[in-house]
C-alpha positions as CSV (number, residue, x, y, z in Angstrom):
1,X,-15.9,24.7,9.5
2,X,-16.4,21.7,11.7
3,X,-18.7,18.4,12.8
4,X,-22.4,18.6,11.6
5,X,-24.7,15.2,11.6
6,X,-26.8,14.3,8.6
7,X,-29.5,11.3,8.4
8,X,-29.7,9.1,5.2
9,X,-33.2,7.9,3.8
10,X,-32.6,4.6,5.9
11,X,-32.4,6.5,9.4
12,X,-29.0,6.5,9.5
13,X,-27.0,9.1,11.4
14,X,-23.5,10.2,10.5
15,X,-21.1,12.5,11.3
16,X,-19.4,14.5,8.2
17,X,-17.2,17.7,7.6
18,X,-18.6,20.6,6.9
19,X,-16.6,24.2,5.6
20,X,-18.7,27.2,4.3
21,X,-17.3,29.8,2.0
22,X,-16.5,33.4,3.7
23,X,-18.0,34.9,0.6
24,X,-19.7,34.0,-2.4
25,X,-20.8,30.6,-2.6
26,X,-20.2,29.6,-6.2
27,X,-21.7,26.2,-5.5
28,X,-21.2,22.9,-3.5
29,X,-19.1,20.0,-3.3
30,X,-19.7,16.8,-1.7
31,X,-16.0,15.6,-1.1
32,X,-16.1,11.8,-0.8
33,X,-13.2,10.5,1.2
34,X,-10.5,7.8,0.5
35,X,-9.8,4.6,2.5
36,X,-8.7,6.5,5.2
37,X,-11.9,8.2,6.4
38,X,-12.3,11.9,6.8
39,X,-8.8,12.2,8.2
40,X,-6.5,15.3,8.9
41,X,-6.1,15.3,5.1
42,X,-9.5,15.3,3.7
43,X,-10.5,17.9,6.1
44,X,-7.7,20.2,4.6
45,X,-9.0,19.1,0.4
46,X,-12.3,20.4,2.0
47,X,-11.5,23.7,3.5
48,X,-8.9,24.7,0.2
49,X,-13.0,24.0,-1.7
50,X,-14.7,26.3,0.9
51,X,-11.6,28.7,0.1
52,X,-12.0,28.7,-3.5
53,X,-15.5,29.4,-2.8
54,X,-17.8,25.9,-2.9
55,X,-19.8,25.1,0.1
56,X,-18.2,21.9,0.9
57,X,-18.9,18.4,2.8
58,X,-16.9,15.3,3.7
59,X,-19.5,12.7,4.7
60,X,-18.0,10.2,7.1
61,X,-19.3,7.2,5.1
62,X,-17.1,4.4,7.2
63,X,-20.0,5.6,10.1
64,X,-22.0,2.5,9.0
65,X,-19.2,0.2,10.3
66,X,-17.2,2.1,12.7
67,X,-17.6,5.2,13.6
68,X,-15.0,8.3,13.3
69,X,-12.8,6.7,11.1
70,X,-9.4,8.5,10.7
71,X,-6.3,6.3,9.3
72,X,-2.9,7.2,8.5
73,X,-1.4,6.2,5.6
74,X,1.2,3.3,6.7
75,X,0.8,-0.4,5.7
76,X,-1.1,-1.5,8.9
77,X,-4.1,1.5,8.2
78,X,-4.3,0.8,4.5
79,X,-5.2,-2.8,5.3
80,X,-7.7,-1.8,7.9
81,X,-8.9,0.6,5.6
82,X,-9.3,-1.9,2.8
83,X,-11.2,-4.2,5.6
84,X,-13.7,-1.3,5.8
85,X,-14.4,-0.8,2.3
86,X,-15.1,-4.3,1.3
87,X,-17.4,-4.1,4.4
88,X,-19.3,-1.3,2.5
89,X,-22.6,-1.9,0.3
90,X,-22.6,0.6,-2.7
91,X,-26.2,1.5,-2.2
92,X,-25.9,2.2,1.1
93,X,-22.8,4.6,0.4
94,X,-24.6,6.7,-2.6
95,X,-27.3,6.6,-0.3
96,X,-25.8,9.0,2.2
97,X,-24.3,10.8,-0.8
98,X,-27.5,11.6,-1.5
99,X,-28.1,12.7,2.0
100,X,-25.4,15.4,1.4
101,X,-26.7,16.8,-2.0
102,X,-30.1,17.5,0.0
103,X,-28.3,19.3,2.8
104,X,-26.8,21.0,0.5
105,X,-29.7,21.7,-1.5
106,X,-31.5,22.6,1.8
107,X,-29.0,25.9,2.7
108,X,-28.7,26.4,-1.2
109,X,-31.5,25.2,-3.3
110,X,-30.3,27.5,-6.5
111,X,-27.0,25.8,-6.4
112,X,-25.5,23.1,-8.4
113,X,-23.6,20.5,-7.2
114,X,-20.6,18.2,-7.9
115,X,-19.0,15.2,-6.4
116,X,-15.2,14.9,-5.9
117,X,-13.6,12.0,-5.0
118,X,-10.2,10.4,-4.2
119,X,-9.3,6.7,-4.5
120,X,-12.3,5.3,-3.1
121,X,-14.3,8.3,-3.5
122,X,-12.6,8.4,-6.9
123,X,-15.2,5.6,-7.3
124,X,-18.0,6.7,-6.0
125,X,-17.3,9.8,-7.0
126,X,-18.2,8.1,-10.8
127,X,-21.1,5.8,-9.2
128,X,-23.0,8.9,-8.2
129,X,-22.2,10.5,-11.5
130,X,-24.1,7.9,-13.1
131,X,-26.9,7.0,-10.8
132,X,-28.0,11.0,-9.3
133,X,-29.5,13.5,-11.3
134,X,-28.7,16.2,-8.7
135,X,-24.9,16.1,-9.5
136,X,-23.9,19.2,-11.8
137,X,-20.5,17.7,-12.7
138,X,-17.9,15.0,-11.1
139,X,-14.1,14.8,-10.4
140,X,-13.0,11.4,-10.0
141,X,-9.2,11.3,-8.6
142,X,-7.5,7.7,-9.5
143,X,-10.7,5.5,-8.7
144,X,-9.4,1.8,-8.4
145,X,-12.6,0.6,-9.9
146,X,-14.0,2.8,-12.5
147,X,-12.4,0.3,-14.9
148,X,-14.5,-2.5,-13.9
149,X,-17.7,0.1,-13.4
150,X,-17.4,1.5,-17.1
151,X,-20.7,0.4,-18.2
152,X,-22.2,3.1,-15.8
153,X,-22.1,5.9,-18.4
154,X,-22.4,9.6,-16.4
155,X,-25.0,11.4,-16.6
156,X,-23.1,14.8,-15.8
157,X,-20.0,15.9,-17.2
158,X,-16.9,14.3,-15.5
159,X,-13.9,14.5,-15.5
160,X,-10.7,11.9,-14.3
161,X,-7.6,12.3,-13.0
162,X,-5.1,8.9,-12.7
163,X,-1.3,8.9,-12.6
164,X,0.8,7.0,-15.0
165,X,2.8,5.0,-12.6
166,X,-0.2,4.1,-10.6
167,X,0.8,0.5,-9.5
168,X,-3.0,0.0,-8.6
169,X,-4.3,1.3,-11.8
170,X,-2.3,0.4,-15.2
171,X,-2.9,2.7,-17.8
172,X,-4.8,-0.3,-19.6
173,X,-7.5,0.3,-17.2
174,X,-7.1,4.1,-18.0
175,X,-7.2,2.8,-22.2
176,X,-10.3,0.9,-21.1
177,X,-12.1,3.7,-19.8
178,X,-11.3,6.1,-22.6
179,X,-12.5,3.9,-24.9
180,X,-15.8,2.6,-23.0
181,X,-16.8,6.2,-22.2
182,X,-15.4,8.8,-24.6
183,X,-17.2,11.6,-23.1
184,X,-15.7,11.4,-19.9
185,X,-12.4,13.9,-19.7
186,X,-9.3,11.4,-18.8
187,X,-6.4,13.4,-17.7
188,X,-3.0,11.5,-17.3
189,X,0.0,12.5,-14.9
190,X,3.1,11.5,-16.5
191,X,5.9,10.4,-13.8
192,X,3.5,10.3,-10.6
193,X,1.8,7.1,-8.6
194,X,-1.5,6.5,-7.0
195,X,-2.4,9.1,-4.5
196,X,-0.3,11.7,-6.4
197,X,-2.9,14.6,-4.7
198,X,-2.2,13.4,-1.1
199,X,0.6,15.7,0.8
200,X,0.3,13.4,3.3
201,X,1.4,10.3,1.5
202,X,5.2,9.4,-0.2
203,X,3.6,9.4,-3.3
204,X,2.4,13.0,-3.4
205,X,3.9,15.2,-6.5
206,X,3.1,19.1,-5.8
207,X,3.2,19.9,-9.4
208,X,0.6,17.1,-10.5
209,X,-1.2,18.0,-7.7
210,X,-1.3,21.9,-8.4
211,X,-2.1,21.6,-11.6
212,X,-5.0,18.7,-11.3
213,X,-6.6,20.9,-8.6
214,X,-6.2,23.7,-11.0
215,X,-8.2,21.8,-13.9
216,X,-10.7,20.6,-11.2
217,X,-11.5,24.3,-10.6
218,X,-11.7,25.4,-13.9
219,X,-14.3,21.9,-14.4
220,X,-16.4,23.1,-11.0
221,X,-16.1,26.9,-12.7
222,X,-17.6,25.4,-16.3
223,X,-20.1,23.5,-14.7
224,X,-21.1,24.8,-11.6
């Protein structure tokens, strides 16, 4: 577990986290971050993957603006981690994405793959589900924008997670998606806000996240 460097198509060099199963690899993950960077937290969703057995990367996909990127989760770091992402060009970010999938692919070419993603990477977590052939299956955790993205139908299995008191995302959006993309597996948390999964964020909920992490294994299981 620790630092690696990977190179996108572009020549870019970035830093991203890297945990390897002790036994068994039952596939990998590419675990795409939130506004906050690869932070204490993300590194922590990672190595609970590599526990459970997935060869599993954070890329550190702020590295195109500012390099090693790690916010808390107080007002003044949400806004600078809102500056960043609307700093971000979507290509760009599925590009080293894609970066990851061939690393991966590299130490385990009979493997499948599958993106995971919270809040941010909740997004892009559903953008590379439709735009890479490579990914096996996605988990998008309460992406802010997969309303407005729902014409980007998956091309993998995928499945979404969103709370019901998410001030960010009303459950209209959540209606919308449902009914734009009725393949896609929407999963609703009754009683829980926006970053229900985070422990290190008021609005984590144990139980909600337990359970989604439980139906996110039993996904990466099915399809992996």
């Amino acid at each position: 577990m620790g630092q690696i460097q990977l190179t996108s198509s572009d020549g870019h060099q970035f830093s991203a986290y890297e945990a390897i199963p002790s036994g068994e690899v039952k596939g990998g993950v590419v675990l795409i971050q939130e506004i906050f960077g690869v932070n204490s937290h993300i590194r922590s969703v990672v190595d609970g993957y590599a526990e459970e057995g997935y060869y599993t990367i954070a890329p550190g996909l702020f590295d195109r603006i500012e390099k090693n990127v790690e916010l808390g989760y107080e007002a003044d770091d949400m806004q600078k981690g809102i500056q960043f992402v609307t700093k971000m060009k979507p290509e760009n970010t599925l590009s080293d994405i894609v970066a990851v999938t061939e690393f991966i692919k590299e130490k385990y070419p009979q493997g499948k793959i599958a993106t995971i993603g919270y809040c941010f990477g909740g997004t892009m977590a559903w953008v590379s589900a439709g735009a890479l052939d490579v990914i096996s299956c996605s988990v998008c955790y309460y992406g802010g924008q997969i309303a407005s993205l729902t014409d980007r139908t998956p091309k993998c299995p995928t499945l979404l997670h969103f709370g019901e008191l998410d001030t960010h995302i009303p459950m209209s959006d959540v209606e919308k998606i449902r009914l734009a993309q009725p393949n896609a597996e929407v999963l609703v948390y009754e009683g829980v806000k926006h970053g229900f999964n985070c422990d290190a964020r008021s609005d984590y909920d144990k139980d909600a996240a337990a359970l989604a992490k439980q139906r996110s294994l039993a996904y990466l299981m099915k399809h992996l």
